[in-house]
C-alpha positions as CSV (number, residue, x, y, z in Angstrom):
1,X,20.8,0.0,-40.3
2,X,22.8,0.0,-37.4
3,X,22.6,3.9,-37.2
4,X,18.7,3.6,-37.0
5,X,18.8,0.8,-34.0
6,X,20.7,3.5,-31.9
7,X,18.6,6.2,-32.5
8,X,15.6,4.1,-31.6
9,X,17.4,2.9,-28.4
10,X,18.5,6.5,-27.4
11,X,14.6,7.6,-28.4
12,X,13.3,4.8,-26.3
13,X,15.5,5.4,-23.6
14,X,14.7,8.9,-23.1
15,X,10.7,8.8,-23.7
16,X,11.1,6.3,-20.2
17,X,13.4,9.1,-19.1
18,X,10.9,11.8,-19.3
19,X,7.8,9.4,-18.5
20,X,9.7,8.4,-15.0
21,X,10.6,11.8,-14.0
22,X,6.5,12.4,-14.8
23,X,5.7,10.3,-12.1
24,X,6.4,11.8,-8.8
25,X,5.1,15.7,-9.6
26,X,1.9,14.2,-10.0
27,X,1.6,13.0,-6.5
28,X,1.6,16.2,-4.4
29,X,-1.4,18.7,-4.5
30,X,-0.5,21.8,-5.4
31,X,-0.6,24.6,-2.9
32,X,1.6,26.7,-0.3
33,X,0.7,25.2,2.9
34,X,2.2,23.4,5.7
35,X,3.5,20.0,5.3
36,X,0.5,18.6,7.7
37,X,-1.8,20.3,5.5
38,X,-0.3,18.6,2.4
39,X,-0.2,15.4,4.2
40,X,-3.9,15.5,5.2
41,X,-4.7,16.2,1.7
42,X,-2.6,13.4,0.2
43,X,-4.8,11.3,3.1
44,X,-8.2,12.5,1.8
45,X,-7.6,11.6,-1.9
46,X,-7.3,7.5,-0.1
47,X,-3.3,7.9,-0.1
48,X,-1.5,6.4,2.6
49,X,1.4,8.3,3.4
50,X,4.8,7.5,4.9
51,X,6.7,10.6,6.6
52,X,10.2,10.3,6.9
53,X,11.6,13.6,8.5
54,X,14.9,14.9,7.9
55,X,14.4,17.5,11.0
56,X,12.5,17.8,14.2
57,X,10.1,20.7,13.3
58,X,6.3,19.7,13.8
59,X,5.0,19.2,10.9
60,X,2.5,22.2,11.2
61,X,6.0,24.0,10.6
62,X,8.2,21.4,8.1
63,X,8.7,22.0,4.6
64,X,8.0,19.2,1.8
65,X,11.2,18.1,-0.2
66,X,10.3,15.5,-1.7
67,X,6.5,12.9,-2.7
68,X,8.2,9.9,-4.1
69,X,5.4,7.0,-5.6
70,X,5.0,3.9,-4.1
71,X,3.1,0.9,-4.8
72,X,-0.2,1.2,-5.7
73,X,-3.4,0.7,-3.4
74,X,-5.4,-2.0,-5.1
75,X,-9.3,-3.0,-3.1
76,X,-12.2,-5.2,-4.2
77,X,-15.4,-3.3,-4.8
78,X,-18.5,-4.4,-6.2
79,X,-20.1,-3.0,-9.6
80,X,-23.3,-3.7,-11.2
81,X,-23.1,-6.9,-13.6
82,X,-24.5,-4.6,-16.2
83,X,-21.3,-3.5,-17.2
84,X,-20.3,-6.5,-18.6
85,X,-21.6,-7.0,-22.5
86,X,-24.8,-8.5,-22.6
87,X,-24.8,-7.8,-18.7
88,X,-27.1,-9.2,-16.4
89,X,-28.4,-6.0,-13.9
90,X,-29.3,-8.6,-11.3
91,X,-25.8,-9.6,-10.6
92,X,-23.0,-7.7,-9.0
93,X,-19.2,-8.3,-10.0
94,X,-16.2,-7.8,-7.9
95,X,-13.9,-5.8,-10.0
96,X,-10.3,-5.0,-8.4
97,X,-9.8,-1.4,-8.5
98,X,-6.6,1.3,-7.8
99,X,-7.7,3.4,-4.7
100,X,-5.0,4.9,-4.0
101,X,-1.1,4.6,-3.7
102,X,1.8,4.6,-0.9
103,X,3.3,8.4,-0.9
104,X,6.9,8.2,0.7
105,X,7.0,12.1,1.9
106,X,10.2,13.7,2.9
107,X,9.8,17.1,5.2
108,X,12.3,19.3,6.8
């Protein structure tokens, strides 16, 4: 029994391993341009991004090391009441929604 409660730890502990290392490549568009270019494109997707440079290149120039996740960008919109079962198509609900998150960008 107590050989099966470590191999579920150590299984547990490594699915969150793989899951949190997941994460951050998801962030960054792909592509082979300029760190502004990334940037603007991170932006567009509703992103707001934090730059921290580690070199005084423009950014037109820089390199991207790292996209780290931040929190997430959370916003009020309204949706029909429709949705809802039994829904009443007159009314509008305000449903809180994910927009977007806080990108922590290192460039060189």
């Amino acid at each position: 029994m107590k050989h099966l409660t470590i191999a579920t730890a150590a299984a547990a502990a490594l699915s969150a391993a793989v899951l949190g290392l997941a994460t951050p490549a998801l962030a960054a568009p792909s592509g082979n341009g300029n760190a502004q270019h990334t940037i603007t494109e991170l932006e567009a997707m509703g992103n707001r991004v934090i730059v921290n440079r580690l070199s005084s290149a423009p950014l037109s120039e820089a390199e991207i090391i790292a996209v780290r996740p931040g929190a997430e960008i959370r916003e009020w919109v309204t949706s029909d009441g429709g949705s809802r079962r039994g829904g009443d198509n007159s009314r509008e609900d305000r449903v809180l929604r994910t927009v977007g998150r806080i990108l922590y960008v290192d460039v060189r």
